[in-house]
C-alpha positions in Angstrom: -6.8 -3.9 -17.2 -6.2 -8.0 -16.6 -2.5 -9.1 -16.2 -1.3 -12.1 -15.5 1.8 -13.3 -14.1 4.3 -16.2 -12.8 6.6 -15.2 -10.1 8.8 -17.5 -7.4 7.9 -17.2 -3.6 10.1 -18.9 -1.1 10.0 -22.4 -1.7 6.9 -22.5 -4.4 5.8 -20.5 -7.7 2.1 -18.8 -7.6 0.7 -18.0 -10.6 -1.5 -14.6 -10.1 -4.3 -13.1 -12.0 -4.8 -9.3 -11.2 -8.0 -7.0 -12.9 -8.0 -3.7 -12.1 -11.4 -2.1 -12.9 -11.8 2.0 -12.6 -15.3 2.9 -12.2 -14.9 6.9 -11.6 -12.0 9.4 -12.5 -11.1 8.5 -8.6 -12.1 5.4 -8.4 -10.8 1.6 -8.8 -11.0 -2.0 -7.5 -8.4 -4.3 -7.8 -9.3 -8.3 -7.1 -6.2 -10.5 -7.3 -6.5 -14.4 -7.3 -3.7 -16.5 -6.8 -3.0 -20.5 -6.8 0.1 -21.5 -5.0 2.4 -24.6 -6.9 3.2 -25.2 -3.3 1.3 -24.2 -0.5 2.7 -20.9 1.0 2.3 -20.3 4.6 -0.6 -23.0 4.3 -2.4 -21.6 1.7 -2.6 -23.3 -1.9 -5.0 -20.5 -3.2 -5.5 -16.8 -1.8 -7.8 -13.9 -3.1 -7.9 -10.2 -2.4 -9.8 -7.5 -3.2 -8.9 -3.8 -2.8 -11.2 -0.7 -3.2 -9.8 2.4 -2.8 -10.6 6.1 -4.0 -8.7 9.4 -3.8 -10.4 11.3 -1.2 -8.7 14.7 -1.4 -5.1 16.1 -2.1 -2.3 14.7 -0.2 -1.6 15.3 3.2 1.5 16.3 4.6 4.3 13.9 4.0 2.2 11.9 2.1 2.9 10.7 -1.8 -0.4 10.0 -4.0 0.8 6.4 -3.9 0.9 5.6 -0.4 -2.1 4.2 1.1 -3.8 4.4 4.7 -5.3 1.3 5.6 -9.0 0.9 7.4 -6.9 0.5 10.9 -5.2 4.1 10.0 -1.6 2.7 9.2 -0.3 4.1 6.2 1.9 2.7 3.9 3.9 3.6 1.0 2.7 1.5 -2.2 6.1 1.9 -3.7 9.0 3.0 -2.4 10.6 6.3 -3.8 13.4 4.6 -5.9 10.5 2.6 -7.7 8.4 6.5 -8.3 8.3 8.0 -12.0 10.5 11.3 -11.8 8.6 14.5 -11.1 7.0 16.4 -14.4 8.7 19.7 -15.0 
């Protein structure tokens, strides 16, 4: 899945190109490249890459959309007003 998008940030516009590639039921990579219109906290151009895997049902007080980082932190991808409702 490829999308591509045009967004303001602070003082310039980056133009992003994101591909998310699954390569197992549990599985994905996301790479993101981005060119700044004007540089953004000195940077005119930025890439990231992501790999991540479901290792095992959530945890307590977790959400299968928060993340824990390789330092341990976690982090909540999207915050619970931005969630799908629950299935019945």
């Amino acid at each position: 899945m490829a999308i591509d998008f045009v967004r303001a940030v602070a003082s310039s516009f980056v133009i992003s190109k994101v591909v998310v590639t699954y390569t197992e039921d549990s599985r994905f990579t996301v790479t993101s490249d981005s060119t700044y219109a004007q540089p953004f906290m000195d940077k005119s151009e930025t890439h990231t890459t992501m790999d991540a895997h479901w290792a095992s049902t959530c945890a307590f007080g977790m959400s299968p959309d928060d993340m824990i980082g390789s330092t341990g932190l976690q982090a909540r991808y999207f915050p619970k007003s931005a969630r799908a409702p629950a299935q019945s």
